[in-house]
Backbone as numpy.savetxt, mean C-alpha at the origin, in Angstrom:
# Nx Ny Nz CAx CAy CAz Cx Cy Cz
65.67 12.41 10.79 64.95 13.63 10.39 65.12 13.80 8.89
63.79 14.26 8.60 64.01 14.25 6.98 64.99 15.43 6.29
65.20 15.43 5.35 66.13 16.90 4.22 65.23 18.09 4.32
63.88 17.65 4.47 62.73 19.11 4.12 62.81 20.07 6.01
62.43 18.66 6.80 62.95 19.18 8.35 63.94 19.83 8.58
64.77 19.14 8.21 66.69 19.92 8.71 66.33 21.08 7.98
66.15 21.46 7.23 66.15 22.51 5.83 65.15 23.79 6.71
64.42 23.41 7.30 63.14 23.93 7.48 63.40 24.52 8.88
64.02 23.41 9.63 64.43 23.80 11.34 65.57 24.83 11.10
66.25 24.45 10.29 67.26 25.77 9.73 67.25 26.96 9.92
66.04 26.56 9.27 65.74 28.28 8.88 65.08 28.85 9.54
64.17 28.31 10.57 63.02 28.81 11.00 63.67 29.05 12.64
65.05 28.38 12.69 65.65 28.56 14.32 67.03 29.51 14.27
67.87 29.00 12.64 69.03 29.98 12.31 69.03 31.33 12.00
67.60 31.79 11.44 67.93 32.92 10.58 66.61 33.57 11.00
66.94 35.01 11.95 66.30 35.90 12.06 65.98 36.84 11.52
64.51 37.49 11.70 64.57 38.48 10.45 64.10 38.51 8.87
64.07 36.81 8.80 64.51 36.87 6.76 63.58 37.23 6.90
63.13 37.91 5.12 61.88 38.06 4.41 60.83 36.88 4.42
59.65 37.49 4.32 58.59 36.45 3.86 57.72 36.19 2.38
57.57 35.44 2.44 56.84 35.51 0.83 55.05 36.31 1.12
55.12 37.15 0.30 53.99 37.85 0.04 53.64 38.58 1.71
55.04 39.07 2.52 55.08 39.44 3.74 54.07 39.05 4.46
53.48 37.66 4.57 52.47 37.02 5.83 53.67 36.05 6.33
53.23 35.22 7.50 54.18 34.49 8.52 53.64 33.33 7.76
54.53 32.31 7.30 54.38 31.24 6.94 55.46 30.74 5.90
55.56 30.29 4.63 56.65 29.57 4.09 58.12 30.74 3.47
59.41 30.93 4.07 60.10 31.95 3.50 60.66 31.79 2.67
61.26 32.83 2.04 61.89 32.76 0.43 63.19 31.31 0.42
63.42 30.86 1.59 64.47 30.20 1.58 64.20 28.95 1.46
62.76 28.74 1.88 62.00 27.04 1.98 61.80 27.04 0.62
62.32 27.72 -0.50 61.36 27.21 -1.83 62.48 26.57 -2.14
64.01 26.64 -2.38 65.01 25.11 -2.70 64.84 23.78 -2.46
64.05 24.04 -0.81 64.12 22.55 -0.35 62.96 22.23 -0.63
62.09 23.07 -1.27 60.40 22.45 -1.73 60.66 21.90 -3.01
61.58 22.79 -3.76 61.84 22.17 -5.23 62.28 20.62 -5.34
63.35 20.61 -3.93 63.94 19.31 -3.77 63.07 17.98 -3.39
62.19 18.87 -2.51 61.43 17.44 -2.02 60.46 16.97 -3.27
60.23 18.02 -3.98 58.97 17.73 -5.13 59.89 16.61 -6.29
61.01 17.49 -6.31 62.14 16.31 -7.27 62.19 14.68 -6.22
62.03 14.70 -4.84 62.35 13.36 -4.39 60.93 13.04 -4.56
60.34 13.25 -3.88 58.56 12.66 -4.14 58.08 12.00 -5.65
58.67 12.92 -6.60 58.21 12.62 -8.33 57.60 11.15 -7.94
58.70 10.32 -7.69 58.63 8.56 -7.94 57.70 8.24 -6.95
57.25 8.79 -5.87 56.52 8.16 -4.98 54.94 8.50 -4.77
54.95 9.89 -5.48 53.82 10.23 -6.36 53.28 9.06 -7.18
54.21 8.82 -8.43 53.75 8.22 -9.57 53.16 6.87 -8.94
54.33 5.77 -8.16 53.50 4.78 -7.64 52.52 4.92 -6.45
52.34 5.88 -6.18 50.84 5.82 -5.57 49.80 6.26 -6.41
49.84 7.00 -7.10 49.23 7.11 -8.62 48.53 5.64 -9.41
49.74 4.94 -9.69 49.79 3.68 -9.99 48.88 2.79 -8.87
49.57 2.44 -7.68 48.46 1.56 -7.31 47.12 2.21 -6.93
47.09 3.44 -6.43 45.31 4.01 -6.85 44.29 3.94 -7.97
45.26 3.96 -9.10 44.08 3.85 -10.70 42.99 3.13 -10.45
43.01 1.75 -9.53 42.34 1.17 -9.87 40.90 1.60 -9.40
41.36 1.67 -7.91 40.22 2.59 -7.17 39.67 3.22 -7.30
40.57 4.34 -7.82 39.93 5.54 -8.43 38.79 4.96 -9.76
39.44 4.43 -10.37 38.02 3.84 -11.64 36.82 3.32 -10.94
37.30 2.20 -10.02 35.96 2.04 -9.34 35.23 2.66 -8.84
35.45 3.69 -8.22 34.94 4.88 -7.41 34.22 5.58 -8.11
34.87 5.99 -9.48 34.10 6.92 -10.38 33.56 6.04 -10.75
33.20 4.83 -11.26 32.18 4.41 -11.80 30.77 3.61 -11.06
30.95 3.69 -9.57 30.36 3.93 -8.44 29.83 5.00 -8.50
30.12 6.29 -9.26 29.45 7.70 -8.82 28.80 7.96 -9.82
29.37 7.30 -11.33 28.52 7.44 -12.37 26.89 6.52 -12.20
27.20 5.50 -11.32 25.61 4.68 -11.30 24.91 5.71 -10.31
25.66 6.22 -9.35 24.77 6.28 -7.99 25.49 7.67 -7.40
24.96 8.82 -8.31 25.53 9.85 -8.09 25.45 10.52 -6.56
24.52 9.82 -5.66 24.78 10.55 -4.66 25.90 10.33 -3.73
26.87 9.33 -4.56 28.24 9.09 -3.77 29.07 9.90 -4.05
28.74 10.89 -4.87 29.94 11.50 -5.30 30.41 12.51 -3.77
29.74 13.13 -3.22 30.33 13.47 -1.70 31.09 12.66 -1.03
31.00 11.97 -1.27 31.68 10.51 -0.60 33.29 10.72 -1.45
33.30 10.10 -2.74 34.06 10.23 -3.40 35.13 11.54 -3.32
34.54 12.64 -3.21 35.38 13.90 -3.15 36.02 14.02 -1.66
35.18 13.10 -0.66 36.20 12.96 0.88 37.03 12.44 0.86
36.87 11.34 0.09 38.25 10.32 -0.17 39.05 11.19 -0.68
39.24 11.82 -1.83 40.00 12.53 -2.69 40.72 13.45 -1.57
39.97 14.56 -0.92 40.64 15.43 0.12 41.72 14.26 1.07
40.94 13.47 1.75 41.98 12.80 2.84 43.49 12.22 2.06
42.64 11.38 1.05 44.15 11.00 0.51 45.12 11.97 0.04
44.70 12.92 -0.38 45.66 14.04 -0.83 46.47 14.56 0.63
45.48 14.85 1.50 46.44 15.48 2.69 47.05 14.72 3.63
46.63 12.90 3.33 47.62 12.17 3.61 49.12 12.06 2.71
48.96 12.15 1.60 50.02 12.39 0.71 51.13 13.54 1.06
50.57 14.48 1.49 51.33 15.78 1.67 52.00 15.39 3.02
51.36 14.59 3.80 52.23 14.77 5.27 52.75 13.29 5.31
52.90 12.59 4.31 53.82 11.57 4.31 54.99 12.05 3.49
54.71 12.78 2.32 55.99 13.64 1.89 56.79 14.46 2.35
56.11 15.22 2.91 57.11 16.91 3.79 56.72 16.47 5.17
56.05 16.00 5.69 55.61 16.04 7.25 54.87 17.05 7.60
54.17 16.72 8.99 52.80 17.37 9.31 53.56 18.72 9.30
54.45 19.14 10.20 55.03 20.54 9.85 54.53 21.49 8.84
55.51 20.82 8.06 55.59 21.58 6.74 54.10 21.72 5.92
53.46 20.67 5.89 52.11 20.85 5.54 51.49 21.82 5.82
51.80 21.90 7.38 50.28 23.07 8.46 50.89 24.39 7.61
52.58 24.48 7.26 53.19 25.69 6.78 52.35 26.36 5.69
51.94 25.71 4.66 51.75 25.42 3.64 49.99 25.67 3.68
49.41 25.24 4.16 47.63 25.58 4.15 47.94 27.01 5.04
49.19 27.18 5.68 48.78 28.45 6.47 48.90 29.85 5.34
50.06 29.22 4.55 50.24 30.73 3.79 48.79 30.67 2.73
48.68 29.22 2.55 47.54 29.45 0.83 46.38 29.94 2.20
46.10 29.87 2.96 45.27 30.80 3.70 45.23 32.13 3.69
46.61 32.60 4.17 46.74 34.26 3.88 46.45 34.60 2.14
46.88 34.00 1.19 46.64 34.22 0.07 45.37 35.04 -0.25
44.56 35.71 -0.71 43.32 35.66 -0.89 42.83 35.39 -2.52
43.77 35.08 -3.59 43.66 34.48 -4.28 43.04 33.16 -4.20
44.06 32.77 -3.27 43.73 30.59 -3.31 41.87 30.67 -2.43
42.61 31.63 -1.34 41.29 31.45 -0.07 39.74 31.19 -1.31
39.75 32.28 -2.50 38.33 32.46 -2.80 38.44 31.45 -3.85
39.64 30.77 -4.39 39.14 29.66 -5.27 38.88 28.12 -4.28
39.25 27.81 -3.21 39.04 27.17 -2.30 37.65 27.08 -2.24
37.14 28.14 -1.75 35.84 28.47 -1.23 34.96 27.99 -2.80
35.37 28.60 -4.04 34.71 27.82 -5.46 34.54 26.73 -5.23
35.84 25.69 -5.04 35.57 24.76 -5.13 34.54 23.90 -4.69
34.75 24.37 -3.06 34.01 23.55 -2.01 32.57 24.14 -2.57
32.24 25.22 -3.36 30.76 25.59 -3.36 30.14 24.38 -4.64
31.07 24.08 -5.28 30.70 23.51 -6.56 31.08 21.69 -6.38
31.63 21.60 -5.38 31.97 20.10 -4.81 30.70 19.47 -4.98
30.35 18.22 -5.03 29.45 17.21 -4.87 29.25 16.78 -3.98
27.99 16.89 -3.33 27.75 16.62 -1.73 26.44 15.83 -2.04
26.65 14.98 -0.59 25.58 13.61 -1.09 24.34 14.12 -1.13
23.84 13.01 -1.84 22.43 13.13 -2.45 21.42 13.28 -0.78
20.60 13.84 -0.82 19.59 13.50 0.31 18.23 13.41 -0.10
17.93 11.87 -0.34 16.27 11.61 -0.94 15.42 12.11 0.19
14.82 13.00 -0.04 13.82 13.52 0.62 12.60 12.42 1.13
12.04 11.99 1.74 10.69 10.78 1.80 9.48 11.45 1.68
8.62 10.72 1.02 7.48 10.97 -0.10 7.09 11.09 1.25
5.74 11.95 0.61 4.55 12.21 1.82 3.93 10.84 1.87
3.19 10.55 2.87 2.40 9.08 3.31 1.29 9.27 2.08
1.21 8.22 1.32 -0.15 8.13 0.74 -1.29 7.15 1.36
-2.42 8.28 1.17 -3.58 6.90 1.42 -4.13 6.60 0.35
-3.92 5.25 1.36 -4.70 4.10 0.26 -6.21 4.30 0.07
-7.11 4.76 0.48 -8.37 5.25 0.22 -8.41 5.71 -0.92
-7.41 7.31 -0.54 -7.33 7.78 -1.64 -7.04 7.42 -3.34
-5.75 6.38 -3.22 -5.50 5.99 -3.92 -6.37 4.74 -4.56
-6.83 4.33 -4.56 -8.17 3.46 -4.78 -9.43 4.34 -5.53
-9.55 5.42 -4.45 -10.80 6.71 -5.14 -10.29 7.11 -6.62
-8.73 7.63 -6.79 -8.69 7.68 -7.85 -8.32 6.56 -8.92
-8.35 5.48 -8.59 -8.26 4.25 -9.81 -9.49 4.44 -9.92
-10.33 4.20 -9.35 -11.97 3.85 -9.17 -12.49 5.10 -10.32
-12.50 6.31 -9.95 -12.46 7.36 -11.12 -12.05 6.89 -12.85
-10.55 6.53 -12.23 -9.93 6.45 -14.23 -10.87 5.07 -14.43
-11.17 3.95 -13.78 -12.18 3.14 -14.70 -13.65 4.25 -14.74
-14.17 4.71 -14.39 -15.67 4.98 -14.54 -14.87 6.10 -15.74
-13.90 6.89 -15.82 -13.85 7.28 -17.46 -13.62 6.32 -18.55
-13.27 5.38 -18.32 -13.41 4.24 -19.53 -14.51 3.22 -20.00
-14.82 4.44 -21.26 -15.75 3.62 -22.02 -15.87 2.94 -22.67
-14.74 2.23 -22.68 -14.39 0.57 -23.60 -14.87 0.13 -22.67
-14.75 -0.25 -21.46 -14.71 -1.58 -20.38 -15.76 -2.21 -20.70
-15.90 -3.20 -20.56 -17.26 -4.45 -20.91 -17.20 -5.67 -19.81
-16.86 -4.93 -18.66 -16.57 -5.96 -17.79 -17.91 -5.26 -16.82
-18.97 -6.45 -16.72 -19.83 -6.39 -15.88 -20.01 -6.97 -14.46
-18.81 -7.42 -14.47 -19.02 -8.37 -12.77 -18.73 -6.98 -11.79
-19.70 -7.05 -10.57 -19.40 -6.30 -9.26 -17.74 -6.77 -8.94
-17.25 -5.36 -8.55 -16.18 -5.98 -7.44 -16.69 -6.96 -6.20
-17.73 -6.59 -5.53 -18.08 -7.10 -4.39 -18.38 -8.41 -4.60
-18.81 -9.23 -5.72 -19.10 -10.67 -6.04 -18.11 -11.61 -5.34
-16.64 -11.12 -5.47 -15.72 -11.85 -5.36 -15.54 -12.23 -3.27
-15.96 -11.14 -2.63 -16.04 -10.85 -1.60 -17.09 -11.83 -0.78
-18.49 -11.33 -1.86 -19.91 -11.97 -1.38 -19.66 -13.43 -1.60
-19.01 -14.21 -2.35 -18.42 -15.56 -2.31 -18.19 -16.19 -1.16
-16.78 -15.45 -1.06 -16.20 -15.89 0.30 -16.73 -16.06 1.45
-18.23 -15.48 1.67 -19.21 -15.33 2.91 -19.94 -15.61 2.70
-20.03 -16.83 1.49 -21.31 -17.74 1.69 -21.16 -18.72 1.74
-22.13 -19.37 2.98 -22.08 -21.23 3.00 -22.56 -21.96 1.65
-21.88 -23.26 1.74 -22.91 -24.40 0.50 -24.55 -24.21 0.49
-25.35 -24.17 1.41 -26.28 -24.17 1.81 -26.57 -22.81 1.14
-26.38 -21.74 1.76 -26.70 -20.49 1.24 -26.73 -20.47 -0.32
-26.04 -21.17 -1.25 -25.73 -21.11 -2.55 -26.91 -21.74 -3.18
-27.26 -22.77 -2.41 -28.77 -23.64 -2.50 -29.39 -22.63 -2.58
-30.22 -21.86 -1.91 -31.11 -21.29 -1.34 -31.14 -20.34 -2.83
-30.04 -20.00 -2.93 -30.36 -18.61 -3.87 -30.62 -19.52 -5.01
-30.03 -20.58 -5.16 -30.39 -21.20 -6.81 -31.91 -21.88 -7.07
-32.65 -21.65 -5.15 -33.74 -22.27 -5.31 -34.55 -20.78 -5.69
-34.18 -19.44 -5.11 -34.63 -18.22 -5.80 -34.51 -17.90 -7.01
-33.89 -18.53 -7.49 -33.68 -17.48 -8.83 -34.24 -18.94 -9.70
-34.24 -20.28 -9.45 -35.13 -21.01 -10.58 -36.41 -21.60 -10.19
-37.49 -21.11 -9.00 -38.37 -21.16 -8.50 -39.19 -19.67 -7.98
-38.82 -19.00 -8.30 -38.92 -17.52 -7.35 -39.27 -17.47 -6.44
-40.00 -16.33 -5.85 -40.01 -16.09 -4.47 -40.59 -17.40 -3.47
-40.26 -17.26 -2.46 -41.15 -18.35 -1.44 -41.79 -17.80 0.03
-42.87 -18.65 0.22 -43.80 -18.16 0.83 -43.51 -18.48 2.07
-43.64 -17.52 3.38 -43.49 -17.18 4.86 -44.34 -16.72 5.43
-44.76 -17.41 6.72 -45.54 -16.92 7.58 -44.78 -16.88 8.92
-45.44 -15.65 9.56 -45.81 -15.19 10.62 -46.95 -15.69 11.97
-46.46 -16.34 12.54 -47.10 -16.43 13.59 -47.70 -15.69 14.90
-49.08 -15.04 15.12 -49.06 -14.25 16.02 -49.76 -14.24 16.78
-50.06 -13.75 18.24 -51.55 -14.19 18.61 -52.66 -13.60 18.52
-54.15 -14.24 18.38 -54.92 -13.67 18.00 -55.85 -13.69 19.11
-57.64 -13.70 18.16 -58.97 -13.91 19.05 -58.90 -12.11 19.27
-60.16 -11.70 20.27 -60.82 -10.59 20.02 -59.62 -9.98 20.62
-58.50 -10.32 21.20 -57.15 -9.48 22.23 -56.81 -9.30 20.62
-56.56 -10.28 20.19 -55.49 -9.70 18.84 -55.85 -9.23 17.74
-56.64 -8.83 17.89 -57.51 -7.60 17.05 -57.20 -6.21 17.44
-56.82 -6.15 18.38 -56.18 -4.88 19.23 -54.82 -4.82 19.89
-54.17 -5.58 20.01 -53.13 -6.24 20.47 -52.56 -7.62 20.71
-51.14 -7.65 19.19 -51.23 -8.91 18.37 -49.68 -8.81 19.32
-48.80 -10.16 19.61 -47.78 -10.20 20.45 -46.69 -11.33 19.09
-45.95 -11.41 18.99 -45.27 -12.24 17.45 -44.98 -13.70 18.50
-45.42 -14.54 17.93 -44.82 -15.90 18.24 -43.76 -16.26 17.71
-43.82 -16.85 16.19 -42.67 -16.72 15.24 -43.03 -16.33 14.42
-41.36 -15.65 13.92 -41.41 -15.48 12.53 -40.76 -15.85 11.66
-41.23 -15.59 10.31 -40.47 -15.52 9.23 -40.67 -17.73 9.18
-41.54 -17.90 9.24 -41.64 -19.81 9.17 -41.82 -19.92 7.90
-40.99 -20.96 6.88 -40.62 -21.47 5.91 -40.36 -23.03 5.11
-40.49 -23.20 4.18 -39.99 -24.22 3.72 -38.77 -24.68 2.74
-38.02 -22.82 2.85 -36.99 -23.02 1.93 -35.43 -23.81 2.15
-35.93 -24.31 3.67 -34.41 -25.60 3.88 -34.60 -26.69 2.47
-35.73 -27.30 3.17 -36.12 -28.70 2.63 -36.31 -28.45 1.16
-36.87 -27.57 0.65 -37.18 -27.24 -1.01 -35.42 -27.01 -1.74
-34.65 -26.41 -0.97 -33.03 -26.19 -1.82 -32.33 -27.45 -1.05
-33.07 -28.35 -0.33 -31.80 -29.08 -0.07 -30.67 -29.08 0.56
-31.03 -28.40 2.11 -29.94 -27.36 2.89 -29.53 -28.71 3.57
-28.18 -29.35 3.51 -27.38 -29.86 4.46 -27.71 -29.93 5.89
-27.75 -28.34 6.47 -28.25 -28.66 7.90 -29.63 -27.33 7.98
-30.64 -27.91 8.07 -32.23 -27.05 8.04 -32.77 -26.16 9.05
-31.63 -26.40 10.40 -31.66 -25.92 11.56 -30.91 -24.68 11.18
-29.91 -24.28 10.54 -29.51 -23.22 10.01 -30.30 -21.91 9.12
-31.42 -22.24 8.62 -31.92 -21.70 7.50 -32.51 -20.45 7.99
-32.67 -20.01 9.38 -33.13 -18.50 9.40 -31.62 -18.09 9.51
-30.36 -18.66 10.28 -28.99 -17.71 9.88 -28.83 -17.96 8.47
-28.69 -18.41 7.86 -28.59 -18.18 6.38 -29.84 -17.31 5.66
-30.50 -17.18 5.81 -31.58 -16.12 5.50 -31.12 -14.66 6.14
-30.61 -14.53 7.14 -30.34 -13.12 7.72 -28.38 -13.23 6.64
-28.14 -13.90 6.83 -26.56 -13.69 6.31 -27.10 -12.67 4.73
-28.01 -13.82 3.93 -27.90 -13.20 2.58 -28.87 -11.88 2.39
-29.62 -11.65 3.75 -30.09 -10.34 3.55 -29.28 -9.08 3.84
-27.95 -9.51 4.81 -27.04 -8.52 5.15 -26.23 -8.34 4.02
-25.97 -9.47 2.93 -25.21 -9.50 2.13 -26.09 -8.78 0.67
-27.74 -8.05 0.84 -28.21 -7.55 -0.23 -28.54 -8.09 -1.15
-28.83 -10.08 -0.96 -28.94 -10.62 -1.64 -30.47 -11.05 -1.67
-31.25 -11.26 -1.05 -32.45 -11.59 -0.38 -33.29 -10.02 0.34
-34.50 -10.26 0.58 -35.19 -9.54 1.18 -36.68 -10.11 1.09
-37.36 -9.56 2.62 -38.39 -10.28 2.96 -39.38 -9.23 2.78
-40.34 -9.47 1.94 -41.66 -8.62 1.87 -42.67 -9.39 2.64
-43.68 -8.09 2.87 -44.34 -8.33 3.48 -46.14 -8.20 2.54
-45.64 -8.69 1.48 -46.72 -8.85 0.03 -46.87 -10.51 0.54
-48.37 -10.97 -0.29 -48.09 -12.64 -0.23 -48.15 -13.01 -1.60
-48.01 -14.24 -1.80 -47.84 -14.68 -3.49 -48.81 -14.71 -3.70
-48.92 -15.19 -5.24 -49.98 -15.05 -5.92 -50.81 -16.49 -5.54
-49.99 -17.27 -5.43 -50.82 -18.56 -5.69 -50.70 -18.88 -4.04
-51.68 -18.83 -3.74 -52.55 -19.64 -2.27 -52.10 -20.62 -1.49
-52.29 -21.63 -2.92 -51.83 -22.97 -2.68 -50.42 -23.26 -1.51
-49.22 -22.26 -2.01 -48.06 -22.64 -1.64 -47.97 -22.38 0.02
-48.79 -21.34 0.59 -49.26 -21.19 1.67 -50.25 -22.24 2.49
-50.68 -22.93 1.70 -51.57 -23.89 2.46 -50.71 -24.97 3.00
-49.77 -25.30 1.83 -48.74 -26.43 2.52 -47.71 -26.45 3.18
-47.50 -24.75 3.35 -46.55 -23.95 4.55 -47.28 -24.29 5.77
-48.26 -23.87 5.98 -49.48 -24.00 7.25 -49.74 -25.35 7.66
-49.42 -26.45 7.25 -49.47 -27.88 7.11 -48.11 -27.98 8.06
-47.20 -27.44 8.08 -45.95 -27.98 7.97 -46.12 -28.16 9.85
-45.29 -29.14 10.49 -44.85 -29.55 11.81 -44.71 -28.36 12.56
-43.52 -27.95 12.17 -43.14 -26.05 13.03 -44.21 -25.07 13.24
-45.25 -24.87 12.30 -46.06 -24.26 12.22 -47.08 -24.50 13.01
-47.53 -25.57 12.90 -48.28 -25.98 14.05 -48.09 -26.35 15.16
-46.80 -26.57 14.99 -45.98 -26.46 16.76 -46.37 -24.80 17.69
-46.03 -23.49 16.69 -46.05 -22.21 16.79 -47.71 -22.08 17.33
-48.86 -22.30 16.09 -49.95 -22.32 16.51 -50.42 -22.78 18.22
-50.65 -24.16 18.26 -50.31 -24.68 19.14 -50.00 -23.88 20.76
-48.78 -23.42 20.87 -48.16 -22.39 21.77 -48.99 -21.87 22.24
-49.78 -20.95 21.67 -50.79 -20.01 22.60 -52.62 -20.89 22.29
-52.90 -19.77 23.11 -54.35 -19.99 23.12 -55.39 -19.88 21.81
-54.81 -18.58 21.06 -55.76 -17.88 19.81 -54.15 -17.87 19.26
-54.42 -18.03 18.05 -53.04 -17.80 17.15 -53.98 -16.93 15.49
-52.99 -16.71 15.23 -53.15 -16.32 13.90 -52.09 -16.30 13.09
-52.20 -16.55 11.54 -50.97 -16.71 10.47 -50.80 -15.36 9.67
-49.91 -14.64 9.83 -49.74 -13.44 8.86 -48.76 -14.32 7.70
-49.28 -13.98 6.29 -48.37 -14.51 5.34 -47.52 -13.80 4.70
-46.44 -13.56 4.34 -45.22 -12.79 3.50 -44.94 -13.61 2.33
-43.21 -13.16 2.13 -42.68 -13.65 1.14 -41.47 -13.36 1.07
-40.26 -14.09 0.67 -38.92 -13.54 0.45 -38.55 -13.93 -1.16
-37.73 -12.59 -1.57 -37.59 -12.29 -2.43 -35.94 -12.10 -3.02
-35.44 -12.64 -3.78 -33.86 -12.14 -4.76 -34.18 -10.56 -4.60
-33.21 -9.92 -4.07 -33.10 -8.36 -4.77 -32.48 -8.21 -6.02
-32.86 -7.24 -7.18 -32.22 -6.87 -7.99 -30.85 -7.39 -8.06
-30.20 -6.75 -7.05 -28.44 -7.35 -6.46 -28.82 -8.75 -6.51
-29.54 -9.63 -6.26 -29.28 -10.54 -5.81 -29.09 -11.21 -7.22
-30.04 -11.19 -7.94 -30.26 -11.48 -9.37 -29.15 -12.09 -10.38
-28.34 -10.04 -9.97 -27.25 -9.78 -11.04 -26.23 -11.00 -10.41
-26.28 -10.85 -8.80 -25.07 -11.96 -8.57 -25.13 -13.47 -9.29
-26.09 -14.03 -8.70 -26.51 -15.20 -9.26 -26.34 -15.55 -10.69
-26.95 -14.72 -11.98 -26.61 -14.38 -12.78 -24.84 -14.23 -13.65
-24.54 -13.11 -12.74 -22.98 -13.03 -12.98 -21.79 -13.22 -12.00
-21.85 -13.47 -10.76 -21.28 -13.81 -9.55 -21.11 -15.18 -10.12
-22.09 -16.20 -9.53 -22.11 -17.89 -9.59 -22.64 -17.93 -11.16
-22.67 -17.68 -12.30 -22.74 -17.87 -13.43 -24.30 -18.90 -13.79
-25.10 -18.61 -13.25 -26.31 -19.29 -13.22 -27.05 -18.47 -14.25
-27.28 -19.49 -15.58 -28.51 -18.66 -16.18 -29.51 -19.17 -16.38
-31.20 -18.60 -16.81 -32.33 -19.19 -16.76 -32.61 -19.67 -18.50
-33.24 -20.71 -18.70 -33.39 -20.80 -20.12 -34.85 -19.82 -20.43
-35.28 -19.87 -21.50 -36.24 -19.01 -22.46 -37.55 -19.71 -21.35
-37.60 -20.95 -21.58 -38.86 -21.67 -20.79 -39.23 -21.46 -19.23
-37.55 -21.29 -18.53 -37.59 -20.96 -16.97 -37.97 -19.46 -16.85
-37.21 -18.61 -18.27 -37.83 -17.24 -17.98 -39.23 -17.17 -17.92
-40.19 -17.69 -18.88 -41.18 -17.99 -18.75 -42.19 -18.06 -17.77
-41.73 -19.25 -16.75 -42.72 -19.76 -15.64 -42.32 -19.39 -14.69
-41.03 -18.78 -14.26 -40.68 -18.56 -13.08 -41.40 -17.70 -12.41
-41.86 -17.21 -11.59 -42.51 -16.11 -11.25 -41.56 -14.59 -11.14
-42.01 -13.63 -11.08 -40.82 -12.71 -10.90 -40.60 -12.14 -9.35
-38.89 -11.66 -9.29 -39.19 -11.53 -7.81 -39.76 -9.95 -7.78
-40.41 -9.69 -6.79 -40.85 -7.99 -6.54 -39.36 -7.32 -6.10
-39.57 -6.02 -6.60 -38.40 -4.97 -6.17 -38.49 -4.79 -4.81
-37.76 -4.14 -3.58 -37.78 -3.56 -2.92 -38.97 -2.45 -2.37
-38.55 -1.18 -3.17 -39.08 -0.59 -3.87 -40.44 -0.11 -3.87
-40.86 -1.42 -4.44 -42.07 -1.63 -4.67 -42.96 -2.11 -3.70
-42.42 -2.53 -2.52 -43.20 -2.81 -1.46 -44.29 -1.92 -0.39
């Protein structure tokens, strides 16, 4: 049994009656010799726990200086080790003695209560509200349309419209934009019924496989619908200027396969056309430009629009 125990059981089993300090139940006028004593034996065992803590302690604080929301952390450590300290010195006893009177105190009670109000308690990062990405896009999209330096003319969508086009398709448009429009017919049936009621055989019959050089020619109405979904193409229902190019459409195998089919036929003639969009892509998408002479002869394509 320790000097502070014997000292303590002493008193607290020998001596009835004594006074109390600041008359509450807890440490008596007689425990303060053997507190003086134990504080004189402890000195040395203080200091080397002192000693081998420094180090910790630096680390710790400089753990709280990067990443202040440890400092709650840090100030738990501080409490435990301290009130491990106290009850390896005097024993749990004497300790409970000891928080019981600075309890009655009401001095200590309201600087206690300071402390703990002004203690460092961990950080709690709150989590950002969800952003949308819509949103966030709407407003980049904004701060460029306020900038009137930019000199960048390519569509975003170019980079997109790439990726969703065949070899073939790339033909086709380079046969639009350095030949212009090309000529399509309609197959339908005729005679005195289709003068009043015309029924479609085919449509949309062409020669723009074989003229761009399409790999596979059996493809060329899905590649014609691809680049009209893609705003690149569009089919009027105007015919060209020159005749001719229609006569050797009407010549062609398919066509007269179509004819053929029914009894009375008839040829409605069109035309497909680069849209505006389609133009700029070709142009600035695939980097295709026309010289002074191609601007010249090319024919132009019709707007939309204008149909």
């Amino acid at each position: 049994m320790s000097e502070l125990e014997r000292h303590g059981s002493s008193r607290v089993n020998g001596v009835n009656g004594a006074s109390r300090v600041n008359g509450h139940n807890g440490i008596t006028a007689g425990d303060i010799p053997g507190l003086a004593k134990v504080v004189a034996v402890s000195s040395f065992r203080i200091g080397a726990w002192a000693a081998t803590s420094w180090v910790n302690a630096g680390r710790r604080t400089i753990d709280v200086a990067l990443h202040p929301e440890h400092a709650g952390d840090l100030a738990e450590d501080l409490r435990s080790a301290a009130s491990s300290i106290t009850r390896a010195l005097v024993g749990e006893q004497m300790e409970d003695r000891v928080r019981h009177a600075a309890a009655a105190n009401p001095v200590v009670r309201v600087v206690a209560e300071a402390v703990d109000t002004v203690a460092p308690h961990p950080h709690v990062v709150e989590p950002a509200p969800p952003v949308n990405p819509l949103h966030e896009a709407g407003r980049e999209l904004l701060r460029k349309s306020r900038d009137v330096w930019s000199d960048d003319r390519s569509h975003p969508a170019y980079a997109r419209i790439i990726e969703e086009l065949a070899p073939d398709e790339a033909r086709i448009l380079l046969l639009l934009l350095r030949r212009g429009p090309q000529a399509s017919v309609d197959v339908r049936t005729g005679g005195v019924i289709g003068t009043v009621s015309s029924s479609l055989v085919q449509a949309n019959l062409n020669m723009i496989g074989p003229l761009a050089g399409c790999r596979y020619v059996d493809r060329v109405p899905s590649y014609l619908h691809n680049l009209e979904r893609l705003g690149l193409v569009w089919f009027s229902s105007e015919t060209l200027r020159d005749p001719q190019e229609y006569q050797v459409l009407e010549a062609q195998p398919d066509v007269l396969a179509a004819m053929e089919s029914v009894r009375r036929a008839k040829v409605v003639r069109r035309s497909i056309h680069l849209t505006p969009f389609g133009e700029d892509f070709c142009r600035d998408g695939l980097g295709l430009h026309l010289s002074m002479d191609e601007l010249t002869d090319v024919p132009r394509h019709r707007n939309p629009a204008d149909d």
